[in-house]
N, CA, C and O atoms as a GROMACS GRO file, in nm:
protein
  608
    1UNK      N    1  -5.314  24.676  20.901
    1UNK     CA    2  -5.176  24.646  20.869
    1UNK      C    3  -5.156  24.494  20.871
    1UNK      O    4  -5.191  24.435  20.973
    2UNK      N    5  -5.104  24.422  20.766
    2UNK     CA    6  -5.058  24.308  20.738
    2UNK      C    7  -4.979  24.261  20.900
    2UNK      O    8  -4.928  24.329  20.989
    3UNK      N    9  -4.996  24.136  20.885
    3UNK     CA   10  -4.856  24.121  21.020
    3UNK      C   11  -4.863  23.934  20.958
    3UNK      O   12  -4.959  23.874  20.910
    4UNK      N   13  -4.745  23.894  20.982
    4UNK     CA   14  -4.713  23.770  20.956
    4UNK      C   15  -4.633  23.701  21.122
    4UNK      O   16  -4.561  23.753  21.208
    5UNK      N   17  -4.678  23.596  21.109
    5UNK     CA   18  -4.598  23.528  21.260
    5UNK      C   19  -4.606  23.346  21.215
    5UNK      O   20  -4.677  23.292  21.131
    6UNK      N   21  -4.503  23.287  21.310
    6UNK     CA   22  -4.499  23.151  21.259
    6UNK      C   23  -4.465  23.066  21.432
    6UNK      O   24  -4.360  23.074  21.496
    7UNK      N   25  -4.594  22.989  21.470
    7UNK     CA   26  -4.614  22.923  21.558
    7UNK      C   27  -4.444  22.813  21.580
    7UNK      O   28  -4.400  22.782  21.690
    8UNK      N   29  -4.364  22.766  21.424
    8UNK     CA   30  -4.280  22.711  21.424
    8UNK      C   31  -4.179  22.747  21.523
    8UNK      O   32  -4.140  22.678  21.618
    9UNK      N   33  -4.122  22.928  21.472
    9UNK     CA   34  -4.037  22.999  21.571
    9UNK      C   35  -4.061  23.123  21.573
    9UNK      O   36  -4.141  23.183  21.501
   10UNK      N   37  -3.976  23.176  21.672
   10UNK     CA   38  -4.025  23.290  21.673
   10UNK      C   39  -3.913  23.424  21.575
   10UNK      O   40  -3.792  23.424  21.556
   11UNK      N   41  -3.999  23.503  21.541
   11UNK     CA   42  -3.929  23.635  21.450
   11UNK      C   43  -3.793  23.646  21.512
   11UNK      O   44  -3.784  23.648  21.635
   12UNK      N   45  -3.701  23.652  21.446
   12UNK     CA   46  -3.522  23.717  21.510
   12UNK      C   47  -3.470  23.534  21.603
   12UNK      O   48  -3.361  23.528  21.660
   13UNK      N   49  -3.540  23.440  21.603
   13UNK     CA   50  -3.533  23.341  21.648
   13UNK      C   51  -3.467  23.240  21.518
   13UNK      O   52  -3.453  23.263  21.398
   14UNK      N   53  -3.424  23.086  21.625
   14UNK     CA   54  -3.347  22.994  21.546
   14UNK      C   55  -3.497  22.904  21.456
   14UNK      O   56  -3.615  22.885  21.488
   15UNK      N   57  -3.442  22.881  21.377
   15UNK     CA   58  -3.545  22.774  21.306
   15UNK      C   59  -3.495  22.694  21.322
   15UNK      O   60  -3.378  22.671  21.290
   16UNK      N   61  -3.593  22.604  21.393
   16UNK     CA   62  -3.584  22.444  21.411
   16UNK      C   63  -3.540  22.373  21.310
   16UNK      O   64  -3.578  22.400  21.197
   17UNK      N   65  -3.427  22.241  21.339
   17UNK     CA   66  -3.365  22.162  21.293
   17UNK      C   67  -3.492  22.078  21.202
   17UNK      O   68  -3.474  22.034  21.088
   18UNK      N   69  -3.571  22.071  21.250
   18UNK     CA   70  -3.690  21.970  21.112
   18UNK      C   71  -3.735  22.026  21.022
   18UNK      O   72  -3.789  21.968  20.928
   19UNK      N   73  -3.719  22.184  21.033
   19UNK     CA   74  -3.794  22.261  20.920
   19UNK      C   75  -3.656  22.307  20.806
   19UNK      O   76  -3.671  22.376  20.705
   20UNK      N   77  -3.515  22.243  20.861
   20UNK     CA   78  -3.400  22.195  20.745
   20UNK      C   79  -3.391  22.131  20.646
   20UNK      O   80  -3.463  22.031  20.651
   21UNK      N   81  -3.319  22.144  20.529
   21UNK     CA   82  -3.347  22.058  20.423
   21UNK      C   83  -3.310  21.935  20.505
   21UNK      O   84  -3.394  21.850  20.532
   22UNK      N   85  -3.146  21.925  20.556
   22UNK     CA   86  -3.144  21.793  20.589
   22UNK      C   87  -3.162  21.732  20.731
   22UNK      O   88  -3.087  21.653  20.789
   23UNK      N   89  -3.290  21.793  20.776
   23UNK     CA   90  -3.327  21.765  20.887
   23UNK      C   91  -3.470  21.778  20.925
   23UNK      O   92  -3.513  21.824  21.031
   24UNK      N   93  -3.530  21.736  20.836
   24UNK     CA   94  -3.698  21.684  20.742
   24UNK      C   95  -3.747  21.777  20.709
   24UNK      O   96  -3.870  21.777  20.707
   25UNK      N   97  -3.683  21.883  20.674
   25UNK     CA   98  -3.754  21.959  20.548
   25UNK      C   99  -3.910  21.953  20.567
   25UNK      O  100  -3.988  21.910  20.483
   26UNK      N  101  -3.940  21.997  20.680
   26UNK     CA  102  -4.063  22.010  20.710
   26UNK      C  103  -4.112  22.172  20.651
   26UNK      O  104  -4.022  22.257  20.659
   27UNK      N  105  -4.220  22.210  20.606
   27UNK     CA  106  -4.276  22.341  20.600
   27UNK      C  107  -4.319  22.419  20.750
   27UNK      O  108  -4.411  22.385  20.824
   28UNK      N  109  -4.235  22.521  20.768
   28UNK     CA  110  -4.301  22.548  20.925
   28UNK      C  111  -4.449  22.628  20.888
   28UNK      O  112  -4.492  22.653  20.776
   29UNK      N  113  -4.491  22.649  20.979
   29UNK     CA  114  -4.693  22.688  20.971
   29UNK      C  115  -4.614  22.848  21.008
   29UNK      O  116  -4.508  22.885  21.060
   30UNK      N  117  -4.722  22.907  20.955
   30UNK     CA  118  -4.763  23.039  20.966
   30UNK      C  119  -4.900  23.098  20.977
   30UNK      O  120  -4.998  23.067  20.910
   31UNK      N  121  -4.890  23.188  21.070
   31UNK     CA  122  -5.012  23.282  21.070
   31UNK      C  123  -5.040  23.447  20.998
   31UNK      O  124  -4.939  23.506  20.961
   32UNK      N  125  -5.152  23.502  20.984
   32UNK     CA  126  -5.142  23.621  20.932
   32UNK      C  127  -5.263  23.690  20.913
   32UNK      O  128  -5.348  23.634  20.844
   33UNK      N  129  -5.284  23.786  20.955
   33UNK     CA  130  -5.403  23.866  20.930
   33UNK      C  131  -5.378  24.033  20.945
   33UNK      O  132  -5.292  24.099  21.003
   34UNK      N  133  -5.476  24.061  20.878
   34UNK     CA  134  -5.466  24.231  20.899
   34UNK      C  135  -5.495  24.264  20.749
   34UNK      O  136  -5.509  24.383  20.720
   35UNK      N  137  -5.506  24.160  20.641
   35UNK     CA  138  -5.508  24.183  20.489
   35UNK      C  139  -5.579  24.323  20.422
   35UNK      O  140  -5.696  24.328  20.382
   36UNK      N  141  -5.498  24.416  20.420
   36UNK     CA  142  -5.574  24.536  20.321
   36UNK      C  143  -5.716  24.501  20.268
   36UNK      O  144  -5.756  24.390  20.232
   37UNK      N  145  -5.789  24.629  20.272
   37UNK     CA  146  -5.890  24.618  20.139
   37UNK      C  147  -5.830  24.646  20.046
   37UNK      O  148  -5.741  24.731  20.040
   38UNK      N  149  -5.898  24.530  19.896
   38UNK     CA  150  -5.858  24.497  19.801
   38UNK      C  151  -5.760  24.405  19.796
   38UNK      O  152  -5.694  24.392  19.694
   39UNK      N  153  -5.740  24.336  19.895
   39UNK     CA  154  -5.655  24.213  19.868
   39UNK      C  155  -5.732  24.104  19.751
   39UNK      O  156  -5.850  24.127  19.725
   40UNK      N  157  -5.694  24.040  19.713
   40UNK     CA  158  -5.714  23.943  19.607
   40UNK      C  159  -5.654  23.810  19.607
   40UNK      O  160  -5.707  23.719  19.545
   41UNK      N  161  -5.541  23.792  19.676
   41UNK     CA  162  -5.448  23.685  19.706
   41UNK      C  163  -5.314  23.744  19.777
   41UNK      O  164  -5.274  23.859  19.796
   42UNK      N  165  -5.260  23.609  19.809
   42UNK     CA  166  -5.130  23.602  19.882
   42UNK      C  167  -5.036  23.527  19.821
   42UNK      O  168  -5.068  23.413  19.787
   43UNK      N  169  -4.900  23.578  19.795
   43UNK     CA  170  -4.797  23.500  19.795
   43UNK      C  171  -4.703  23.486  19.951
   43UNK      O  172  -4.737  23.537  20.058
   44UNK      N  173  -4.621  23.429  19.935
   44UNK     CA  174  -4.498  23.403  20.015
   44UNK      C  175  -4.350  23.345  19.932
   44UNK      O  176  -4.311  23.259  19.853
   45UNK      N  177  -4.310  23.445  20.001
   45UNK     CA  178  -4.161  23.424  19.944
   45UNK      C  179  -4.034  23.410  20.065
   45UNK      O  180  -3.983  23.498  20.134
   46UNK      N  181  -4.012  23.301  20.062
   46UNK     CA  182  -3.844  23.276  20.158
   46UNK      C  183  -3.756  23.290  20.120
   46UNK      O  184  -3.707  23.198  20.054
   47UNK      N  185  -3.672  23.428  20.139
   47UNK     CA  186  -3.496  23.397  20.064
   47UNK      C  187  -3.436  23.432  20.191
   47UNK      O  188  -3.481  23.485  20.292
   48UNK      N  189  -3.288  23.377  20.148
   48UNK     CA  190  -3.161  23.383  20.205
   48UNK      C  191  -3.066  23.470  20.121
   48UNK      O  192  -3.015  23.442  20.012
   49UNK      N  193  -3.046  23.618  20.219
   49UNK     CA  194  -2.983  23.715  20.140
   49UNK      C  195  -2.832  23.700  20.168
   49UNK      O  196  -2.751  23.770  20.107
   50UNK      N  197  -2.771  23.565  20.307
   50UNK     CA  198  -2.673  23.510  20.304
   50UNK      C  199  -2.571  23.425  20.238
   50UNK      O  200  -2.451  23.427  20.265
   51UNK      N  201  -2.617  23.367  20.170
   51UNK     CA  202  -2.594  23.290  20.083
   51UNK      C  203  -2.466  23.349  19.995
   51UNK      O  204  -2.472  23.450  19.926
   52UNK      N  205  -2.335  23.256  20.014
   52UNK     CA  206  -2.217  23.286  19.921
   52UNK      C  207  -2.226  23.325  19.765
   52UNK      O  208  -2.142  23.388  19.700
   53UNK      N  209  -2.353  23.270  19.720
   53UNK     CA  210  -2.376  23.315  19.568
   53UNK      C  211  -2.484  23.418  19.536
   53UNK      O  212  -2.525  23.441  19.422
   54UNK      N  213  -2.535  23.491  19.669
   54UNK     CA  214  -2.606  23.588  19.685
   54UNK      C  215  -2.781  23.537  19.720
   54UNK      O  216  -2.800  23.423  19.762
   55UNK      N  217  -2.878  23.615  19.702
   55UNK     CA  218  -3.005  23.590  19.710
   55UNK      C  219  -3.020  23.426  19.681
   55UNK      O  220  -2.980  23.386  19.571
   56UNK      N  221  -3.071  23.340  19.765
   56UNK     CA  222  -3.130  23.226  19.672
   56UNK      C  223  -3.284  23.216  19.772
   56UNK      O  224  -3.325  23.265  19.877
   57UNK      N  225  -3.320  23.148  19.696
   57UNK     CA  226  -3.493  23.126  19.728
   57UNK      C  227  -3.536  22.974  19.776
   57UNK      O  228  -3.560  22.872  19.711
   58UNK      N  229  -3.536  23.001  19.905
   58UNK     CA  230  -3.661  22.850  19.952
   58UNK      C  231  -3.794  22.789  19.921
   58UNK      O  232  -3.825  22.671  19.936
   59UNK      N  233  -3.872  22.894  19.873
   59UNK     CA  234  -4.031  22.897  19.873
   59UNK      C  235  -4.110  23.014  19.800
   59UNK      O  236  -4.141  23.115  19.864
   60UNK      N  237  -4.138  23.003  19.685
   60UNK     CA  238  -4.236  23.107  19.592
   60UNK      C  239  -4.384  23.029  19.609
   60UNK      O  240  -4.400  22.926  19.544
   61UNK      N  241  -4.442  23.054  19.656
   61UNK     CA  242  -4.599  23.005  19.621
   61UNK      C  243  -4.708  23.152  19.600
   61UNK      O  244  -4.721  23.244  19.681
   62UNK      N  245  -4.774  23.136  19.473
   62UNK     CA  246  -4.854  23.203  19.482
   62UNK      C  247  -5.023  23.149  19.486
   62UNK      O  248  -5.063  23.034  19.472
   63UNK      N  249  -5.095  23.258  19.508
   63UNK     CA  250  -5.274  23.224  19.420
   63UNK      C  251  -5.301  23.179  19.592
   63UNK      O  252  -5.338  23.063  19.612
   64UNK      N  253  -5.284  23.264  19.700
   64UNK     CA  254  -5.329  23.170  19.858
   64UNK      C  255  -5.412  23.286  19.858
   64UNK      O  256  -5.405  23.408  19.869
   65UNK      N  257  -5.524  23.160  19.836
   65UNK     CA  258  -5.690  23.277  19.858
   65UNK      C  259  -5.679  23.406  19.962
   65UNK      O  260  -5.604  23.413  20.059
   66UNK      N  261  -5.775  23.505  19.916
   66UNK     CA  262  -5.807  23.609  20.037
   66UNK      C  263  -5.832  23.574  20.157
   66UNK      O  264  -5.785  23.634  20.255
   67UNK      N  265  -5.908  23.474  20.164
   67UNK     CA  266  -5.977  23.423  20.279
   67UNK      C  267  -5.895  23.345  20.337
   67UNK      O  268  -5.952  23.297  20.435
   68UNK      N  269  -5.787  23.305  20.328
   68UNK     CA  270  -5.671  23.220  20.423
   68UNK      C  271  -5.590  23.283  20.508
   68UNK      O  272  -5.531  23.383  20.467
   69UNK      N  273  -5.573  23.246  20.621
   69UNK     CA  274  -5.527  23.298  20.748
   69UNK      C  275  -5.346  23.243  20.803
   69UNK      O  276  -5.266  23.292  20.882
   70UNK      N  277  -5.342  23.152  20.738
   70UNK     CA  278  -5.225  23.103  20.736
   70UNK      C  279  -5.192  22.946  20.656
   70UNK      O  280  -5.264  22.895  20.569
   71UNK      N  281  -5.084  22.896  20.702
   71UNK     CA  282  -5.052  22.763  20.630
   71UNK      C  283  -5.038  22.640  20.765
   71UNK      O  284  -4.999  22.695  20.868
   72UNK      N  285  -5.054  22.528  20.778
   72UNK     CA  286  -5.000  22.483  20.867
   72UNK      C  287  -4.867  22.412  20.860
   72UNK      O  288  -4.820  22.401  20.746
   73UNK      N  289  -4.783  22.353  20.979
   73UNK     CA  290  -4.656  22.278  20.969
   73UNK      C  291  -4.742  22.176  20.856
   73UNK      O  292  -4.858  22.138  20.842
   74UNK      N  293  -4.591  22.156  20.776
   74UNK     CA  294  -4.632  22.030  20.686
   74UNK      C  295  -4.731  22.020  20.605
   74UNK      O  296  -4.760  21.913  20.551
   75UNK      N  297  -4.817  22.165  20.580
   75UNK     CA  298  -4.884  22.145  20.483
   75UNK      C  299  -4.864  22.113  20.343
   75UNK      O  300  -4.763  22.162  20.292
   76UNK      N  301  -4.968  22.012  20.244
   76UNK     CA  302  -4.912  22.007  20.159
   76UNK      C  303  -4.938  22.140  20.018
   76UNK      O  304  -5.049  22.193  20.015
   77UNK      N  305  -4.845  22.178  19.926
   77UNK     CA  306  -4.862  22.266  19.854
   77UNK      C  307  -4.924  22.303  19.672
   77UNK      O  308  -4.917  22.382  19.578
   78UNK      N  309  -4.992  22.160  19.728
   78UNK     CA  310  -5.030  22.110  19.560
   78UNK      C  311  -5.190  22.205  19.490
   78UNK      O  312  -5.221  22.210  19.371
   79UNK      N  313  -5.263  22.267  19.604
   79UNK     CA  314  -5.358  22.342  19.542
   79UNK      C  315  -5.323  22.474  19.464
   79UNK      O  316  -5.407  22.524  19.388
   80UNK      N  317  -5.142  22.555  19.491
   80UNK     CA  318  -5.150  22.674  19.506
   80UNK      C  319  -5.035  22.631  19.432
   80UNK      O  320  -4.978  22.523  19.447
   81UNK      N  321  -4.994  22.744  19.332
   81UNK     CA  322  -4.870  22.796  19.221
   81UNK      C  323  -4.739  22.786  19.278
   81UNK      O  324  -4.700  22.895  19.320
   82UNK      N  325  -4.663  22.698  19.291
   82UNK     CA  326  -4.536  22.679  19.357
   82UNK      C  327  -4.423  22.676  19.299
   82UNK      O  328  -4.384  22.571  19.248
   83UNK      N  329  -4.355  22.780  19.296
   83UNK     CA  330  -4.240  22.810  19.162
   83UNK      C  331  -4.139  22.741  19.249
   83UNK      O  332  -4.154  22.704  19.366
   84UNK      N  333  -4.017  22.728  19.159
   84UNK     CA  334  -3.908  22.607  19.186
   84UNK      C  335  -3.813  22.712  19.288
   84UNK      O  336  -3.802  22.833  19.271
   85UNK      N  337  -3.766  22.652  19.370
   85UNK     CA  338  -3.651  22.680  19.461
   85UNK      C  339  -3.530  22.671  19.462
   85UNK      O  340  -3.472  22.637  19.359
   86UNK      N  341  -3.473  22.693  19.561
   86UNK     CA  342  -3.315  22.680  19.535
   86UNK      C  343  -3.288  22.523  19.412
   86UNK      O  344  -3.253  22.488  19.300
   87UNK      N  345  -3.341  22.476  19.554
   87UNK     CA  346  -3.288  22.302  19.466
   87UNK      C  347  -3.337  22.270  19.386
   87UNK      O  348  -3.292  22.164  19.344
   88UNK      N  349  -3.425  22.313  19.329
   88UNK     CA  350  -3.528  22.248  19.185
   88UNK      C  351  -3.612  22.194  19.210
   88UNK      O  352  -3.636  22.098  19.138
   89UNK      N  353  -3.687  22.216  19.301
   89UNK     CA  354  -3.826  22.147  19.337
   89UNK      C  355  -3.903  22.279  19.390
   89UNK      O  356  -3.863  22.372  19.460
   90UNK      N  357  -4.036  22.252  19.328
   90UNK     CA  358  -4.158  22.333  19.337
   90UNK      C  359  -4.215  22.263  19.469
   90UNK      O  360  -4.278  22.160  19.492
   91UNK      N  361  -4.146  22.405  19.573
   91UNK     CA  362  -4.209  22.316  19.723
   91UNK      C  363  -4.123  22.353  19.825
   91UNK      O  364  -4.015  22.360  19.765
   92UNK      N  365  -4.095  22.388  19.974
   92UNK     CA  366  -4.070  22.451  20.041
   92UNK      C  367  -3.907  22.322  20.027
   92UNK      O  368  -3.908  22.203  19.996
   93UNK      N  369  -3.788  22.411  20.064
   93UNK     CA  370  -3.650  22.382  20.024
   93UNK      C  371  -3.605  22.466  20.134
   93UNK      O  372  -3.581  22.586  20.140
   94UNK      N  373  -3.598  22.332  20.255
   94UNK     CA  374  -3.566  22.448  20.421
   94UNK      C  375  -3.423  22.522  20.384
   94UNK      O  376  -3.374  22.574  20.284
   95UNK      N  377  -3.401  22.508  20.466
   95UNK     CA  378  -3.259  22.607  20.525
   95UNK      C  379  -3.142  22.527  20.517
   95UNK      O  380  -3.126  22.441  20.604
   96UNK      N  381  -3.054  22.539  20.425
   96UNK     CA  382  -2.914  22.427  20.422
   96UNK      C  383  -2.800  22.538  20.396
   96UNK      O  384  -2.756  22.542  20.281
   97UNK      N  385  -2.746  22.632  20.494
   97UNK     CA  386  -2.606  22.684  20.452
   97UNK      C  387  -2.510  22.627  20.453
   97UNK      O  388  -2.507  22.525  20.521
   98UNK      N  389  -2.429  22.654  20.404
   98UNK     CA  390  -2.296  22.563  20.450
   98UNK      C  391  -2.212  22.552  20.559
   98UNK      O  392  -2.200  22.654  20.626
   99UNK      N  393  -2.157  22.464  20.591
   99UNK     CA  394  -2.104  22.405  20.763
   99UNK      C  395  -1.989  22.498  20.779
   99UNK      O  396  -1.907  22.519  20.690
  100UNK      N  397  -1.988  22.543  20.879
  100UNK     CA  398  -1.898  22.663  20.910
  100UNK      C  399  -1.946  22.829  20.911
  100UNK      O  400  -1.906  22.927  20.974
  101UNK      N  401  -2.040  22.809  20.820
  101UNK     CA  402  -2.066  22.985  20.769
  101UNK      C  403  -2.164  23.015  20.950
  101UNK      O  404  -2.207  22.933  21.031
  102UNK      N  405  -2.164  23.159  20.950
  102UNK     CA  406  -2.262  23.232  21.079
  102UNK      C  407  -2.370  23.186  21.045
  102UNK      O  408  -2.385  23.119  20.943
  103UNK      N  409  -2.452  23.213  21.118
  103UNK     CA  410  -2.604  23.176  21.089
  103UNK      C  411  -2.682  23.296  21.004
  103UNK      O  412  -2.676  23.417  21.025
  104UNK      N  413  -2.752  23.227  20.909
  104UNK     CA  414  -2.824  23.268  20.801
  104UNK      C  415  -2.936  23.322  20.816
  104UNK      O  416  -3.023  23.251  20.867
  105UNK      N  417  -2.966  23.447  20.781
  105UNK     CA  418  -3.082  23.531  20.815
  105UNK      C  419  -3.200  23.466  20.670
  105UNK      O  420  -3.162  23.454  20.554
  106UNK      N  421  -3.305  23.441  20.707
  106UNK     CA  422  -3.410  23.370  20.607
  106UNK      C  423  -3.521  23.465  20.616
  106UNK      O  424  -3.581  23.466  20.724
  107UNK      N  425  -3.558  23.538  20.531
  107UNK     CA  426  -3.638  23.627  20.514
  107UNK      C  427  -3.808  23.521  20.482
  107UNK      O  428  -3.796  23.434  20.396
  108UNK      N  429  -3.893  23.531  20.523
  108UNK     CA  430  -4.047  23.488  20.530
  108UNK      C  431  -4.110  23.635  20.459
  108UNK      O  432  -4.115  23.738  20.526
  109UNK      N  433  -4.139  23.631  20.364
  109UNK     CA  434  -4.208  23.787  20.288
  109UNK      C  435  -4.420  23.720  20.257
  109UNK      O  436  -4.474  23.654  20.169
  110UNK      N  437  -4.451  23.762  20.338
  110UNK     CA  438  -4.568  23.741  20.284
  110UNK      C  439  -4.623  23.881  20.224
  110UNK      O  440  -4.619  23.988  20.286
  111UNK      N  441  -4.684  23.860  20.070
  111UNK     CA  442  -4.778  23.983  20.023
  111UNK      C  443  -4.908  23.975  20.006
  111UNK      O  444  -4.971  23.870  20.005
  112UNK      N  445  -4.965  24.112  19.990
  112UNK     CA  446  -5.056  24.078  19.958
  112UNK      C  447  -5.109  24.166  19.863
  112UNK      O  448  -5.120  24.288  19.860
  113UNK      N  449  -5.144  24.060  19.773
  113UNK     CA  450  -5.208  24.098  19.637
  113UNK      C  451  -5.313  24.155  19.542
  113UNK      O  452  -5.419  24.092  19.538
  114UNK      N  453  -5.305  24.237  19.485
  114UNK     CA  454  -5.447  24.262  19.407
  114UNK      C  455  -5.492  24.268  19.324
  114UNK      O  456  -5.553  24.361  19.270
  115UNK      N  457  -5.460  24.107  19.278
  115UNK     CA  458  -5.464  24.037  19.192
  115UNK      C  459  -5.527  23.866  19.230
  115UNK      O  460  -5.480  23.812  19.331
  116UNK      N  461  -5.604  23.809  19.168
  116UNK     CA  462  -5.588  23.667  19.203
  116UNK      C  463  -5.550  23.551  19.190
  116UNK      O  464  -5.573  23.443  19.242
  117UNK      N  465  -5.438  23.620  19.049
  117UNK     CA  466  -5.356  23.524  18.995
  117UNK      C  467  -5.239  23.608  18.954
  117UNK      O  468  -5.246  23.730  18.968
  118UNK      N  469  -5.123  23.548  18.899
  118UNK     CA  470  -5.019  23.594  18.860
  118UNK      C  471  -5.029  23.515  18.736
  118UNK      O  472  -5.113  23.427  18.722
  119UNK      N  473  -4.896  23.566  18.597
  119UNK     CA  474  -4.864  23.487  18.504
  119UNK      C  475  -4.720  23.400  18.531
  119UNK      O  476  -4.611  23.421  18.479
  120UNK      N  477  -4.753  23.308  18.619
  120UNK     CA  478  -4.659  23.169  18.684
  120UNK      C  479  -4.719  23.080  18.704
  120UNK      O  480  -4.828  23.075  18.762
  121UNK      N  481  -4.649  22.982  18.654
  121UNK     CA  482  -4.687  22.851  18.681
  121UNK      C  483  -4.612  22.754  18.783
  121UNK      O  484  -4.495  22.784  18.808
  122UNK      N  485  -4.664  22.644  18.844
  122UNK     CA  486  -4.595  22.584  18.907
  122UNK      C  487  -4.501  22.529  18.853
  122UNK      O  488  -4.521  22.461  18.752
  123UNK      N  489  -4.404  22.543  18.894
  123UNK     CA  490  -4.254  22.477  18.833
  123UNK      C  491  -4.144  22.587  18.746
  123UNK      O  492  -4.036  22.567  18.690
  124UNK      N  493  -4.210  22.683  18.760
  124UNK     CA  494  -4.151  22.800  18.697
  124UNK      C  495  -4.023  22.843  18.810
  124UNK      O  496  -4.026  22.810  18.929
  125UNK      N  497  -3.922  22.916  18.753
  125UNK     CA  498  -3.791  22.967  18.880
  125UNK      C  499  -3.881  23.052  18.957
  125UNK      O  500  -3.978  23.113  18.914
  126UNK      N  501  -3.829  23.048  19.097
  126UNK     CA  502  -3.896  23.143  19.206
  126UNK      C  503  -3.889  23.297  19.127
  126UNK      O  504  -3.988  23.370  19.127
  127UNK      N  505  -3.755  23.337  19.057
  127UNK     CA  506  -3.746  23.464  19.043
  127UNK      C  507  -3.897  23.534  18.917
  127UNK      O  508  -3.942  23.648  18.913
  128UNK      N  509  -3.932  23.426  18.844
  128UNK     CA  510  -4.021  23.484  18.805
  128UNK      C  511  -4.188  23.546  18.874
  128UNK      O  512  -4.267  23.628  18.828
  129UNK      N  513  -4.191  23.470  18.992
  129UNK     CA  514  -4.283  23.487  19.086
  129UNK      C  515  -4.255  23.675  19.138
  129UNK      O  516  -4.324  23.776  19.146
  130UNK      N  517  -4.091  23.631  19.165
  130UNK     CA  518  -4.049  23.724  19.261
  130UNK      C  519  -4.101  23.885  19.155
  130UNK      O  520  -4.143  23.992  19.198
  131UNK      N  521  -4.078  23.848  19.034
  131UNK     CA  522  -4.075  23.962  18.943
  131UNK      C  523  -4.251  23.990  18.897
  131UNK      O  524  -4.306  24.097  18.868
  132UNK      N  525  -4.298  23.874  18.904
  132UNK     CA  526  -4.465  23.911  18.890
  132UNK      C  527  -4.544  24.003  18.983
  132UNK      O  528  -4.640  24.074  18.957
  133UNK      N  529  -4.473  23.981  19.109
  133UNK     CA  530  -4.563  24.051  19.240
  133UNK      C  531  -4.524  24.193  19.147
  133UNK      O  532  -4.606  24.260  19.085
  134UNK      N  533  -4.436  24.208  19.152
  134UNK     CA  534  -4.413  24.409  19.064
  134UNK      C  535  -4.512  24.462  19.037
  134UNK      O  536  -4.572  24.423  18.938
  135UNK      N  537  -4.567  24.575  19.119
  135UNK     CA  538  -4.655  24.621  19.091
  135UNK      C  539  -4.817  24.604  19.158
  135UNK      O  540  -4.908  24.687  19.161
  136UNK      N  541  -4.812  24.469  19.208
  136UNK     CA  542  -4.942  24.420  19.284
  136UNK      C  543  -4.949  24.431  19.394
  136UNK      O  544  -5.058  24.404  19.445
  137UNK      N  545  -4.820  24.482  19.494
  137UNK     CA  546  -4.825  24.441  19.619
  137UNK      C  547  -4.896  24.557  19.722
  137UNK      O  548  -4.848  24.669  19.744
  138UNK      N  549  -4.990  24.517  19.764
  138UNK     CA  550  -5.067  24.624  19.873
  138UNK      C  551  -5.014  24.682  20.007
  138UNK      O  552  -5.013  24.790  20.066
  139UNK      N  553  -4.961  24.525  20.027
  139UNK     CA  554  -4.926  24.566  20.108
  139UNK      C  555  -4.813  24.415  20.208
  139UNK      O  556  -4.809  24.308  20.148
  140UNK      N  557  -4.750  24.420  20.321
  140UNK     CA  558  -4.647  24.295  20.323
  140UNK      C  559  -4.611  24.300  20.408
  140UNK      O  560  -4.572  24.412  20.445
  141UNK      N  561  -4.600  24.194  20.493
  141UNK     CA  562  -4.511  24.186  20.675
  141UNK      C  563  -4.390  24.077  20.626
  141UNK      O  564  -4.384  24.023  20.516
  142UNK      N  565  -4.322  24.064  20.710
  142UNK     CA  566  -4.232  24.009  20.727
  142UNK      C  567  -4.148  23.950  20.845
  142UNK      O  568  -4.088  24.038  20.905
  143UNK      N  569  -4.128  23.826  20.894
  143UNK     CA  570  -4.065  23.769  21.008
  143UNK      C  571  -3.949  23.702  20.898
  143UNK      O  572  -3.952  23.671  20.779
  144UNK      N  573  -3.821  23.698  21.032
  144UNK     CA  574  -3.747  23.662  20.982
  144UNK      C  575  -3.652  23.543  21.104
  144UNK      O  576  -3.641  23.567  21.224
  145UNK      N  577  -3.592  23.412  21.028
  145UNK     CA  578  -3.542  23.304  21.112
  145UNK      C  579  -3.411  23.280  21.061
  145UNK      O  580  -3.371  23.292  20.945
  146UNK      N  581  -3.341  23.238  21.180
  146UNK     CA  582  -3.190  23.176  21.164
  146UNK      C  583  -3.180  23.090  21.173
  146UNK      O  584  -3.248  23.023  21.251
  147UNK      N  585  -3.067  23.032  21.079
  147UNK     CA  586  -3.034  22.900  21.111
  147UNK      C  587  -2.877  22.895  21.061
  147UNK      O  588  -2.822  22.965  20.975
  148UNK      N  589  -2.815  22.772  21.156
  148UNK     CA  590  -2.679  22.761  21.125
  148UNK      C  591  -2.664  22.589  21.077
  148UNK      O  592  -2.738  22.498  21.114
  149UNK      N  593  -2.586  22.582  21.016
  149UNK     CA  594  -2.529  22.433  20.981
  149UNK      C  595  -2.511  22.357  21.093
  149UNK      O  596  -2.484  22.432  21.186
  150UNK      N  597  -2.513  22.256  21.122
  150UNK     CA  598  -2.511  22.172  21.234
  150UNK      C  599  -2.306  22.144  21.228
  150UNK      O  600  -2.237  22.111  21.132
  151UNK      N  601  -2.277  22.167  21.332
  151UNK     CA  602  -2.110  22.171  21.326
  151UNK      C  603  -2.029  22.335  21.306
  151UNK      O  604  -1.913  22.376  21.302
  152UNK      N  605  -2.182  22.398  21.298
  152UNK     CA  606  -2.117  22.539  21.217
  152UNK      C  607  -2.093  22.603  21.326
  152UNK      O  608  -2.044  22.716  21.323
   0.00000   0.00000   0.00000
């Protein structure tokens, strides 16, 4: 069985103020093992199903070899398929709700694939990522982090 965990914070826990857009937008690290036979690759997908305009997306990356165990803080994301995010950049787009709202549940979806590529390219909208996994996914854990606006 898949299982995903993130040394950053912990599952049902706050996400740290640096791993915020405006509070250095750092990438938090993750761990993961348990990958099905027939895995082929990994994506990861971050959304916020809070969000006043509904679903939006922090982080689509696909093509993360079989053989990878996790990501670290601050890694950079230039070897692997990184579809565009909320804000328009191909590349992890922390956590920015707006000041006042409850704190925002951020979904971390790692899959895993059986496949070793998708038809996405880097710079493509997350949702096309989101719509490629269809069909490939073996199998998928999930941790999930909060965060509130600073003042909120």
């Amino acid at each position: 069985m898949l299982e995903l965990s993130s040394p950053s914070f912990a599952d049902g826990g706050a996400i740290p103020d640096r791993f915020a857009k405006e509070g250095g937008n750092v990438l938090p690290a993750f761990d993961w093992h348990g990958a099905p036979e027939g895995t082929e690759s990994y994506a990861l997908i971050v959304e916020d199903p809070d969000a006043p305009k509904g679903i939006v997306r922090h982080l689509a990356i696909a093509e993360l070899g079989p053989e990878m165990r996790g990501l670290n803080e601050g890694q950079p994301l230039d070897e692997f398929t990184v579809c565009r995010n909320v804000f328009g950049d191909a590349g992890w787009g922390g956590p920015r709700p707006p000041a006042g709202d409850a704190p925002h549940h951020y979904h971390f979806r790692l899959l895993a694939l059986d496949v070793p590529t998708l038809p996405v390219a880097t710079g493509d909208p997350a949702v096309d990522l989101v719509h490629a996994v269809e069909g490939h996914v073996v199998d998928e854990a999930e941790i999930v982090g909060l965060y509130q606006a600073r003042g909120g």
